[in-house]
C-alpha positions as a Markdown table, in Angstrom:
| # | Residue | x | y | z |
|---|---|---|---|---|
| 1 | Unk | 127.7 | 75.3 | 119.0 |
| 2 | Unk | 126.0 | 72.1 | 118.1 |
| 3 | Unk | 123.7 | 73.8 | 115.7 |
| 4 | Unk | 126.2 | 75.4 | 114.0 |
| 5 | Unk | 128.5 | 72.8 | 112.9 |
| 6 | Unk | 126.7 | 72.5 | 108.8 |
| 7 | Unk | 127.0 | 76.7 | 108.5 |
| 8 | Unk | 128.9 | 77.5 | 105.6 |
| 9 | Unk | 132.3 | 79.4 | 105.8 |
| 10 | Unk | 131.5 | 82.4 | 104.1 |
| 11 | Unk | 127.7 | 84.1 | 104.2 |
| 12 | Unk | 126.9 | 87.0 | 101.7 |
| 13 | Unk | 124.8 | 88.8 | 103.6 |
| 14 | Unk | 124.5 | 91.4 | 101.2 |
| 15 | Unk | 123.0 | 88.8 | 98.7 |
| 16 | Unk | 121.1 | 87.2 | 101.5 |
| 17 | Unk | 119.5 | 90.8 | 101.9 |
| 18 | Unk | 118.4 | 91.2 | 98.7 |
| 19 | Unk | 116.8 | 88.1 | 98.4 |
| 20 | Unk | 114.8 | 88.6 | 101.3 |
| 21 | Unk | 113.6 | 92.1 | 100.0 |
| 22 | Unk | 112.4 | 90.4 | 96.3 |
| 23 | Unk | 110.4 | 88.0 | 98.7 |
| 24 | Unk | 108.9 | 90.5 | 100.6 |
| 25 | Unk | 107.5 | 92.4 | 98.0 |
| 26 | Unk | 106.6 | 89.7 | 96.0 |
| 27 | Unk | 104.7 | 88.5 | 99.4 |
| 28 | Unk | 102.8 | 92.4 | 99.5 |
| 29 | Unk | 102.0 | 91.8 | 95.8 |
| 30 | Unk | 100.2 | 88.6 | 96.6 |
| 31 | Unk | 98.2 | 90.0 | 99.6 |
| 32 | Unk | 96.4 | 91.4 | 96.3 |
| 33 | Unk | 93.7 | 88.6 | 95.7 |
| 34 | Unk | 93.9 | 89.5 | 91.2 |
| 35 | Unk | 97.5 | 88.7 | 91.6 |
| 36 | Unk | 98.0 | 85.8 | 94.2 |
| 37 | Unk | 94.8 | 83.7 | 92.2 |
| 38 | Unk | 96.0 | 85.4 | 88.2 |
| 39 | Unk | 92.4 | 86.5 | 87.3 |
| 40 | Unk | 94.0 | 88.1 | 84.5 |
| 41 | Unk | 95.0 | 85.6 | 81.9 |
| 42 | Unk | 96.7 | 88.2 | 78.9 |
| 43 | Unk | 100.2 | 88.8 | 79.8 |
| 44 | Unk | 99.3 | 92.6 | 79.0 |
| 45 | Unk | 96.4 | 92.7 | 81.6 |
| 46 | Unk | 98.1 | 90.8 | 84.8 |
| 47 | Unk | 101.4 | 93.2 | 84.2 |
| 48 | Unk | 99.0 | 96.2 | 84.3 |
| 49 | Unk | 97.3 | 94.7 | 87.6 |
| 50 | Unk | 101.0 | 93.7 | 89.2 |
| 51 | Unk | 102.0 | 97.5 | 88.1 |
| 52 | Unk | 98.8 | 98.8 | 89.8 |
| 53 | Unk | 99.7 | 96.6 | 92.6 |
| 54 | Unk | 102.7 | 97.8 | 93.5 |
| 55 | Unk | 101.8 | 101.4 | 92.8 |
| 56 | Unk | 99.7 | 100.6 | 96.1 |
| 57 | Unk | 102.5 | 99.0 | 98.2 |
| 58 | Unk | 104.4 | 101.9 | 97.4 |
| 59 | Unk | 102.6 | 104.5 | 98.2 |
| 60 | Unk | 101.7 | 102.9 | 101.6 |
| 61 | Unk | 105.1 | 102.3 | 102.1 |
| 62 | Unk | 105.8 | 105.9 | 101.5 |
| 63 | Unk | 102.6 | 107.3 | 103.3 |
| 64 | Unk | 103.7 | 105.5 | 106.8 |
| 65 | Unk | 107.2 | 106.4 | 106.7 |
């Protein structure tokens, strides 16, 4: 195909995959307004809100299944 002709030769999809998963999660974490705008300034208090954060994602991840 036209389209095709700049795809590389060999795709790690498994590595593709990943990535995609990091950026959807980081992507849930930032539908949380404290963590997409860093209220918290102090390393100590944004790690508790992230944590917090995705304690939330997971349990609604976990709830729906």
């Amino acid at each position: 195909k036209v389209n095709e002709k700049d795809k590389p030769g060999f795709f790690a999809k498994a590595l593709y995959r990943g990535r995609a998963r990091i950026e959807q999660t980081v992507g849930k974490l930032k539908r949380f307004k404290r963590v997409a705008l860093r209220c918290e300034k102090a390393k100590r208090n944004f790690t508790a809100i992230v944590a917090l954060a995705a304690a939330f994602v997971l349990v609604k991840s976990v709830h729906t299944a």
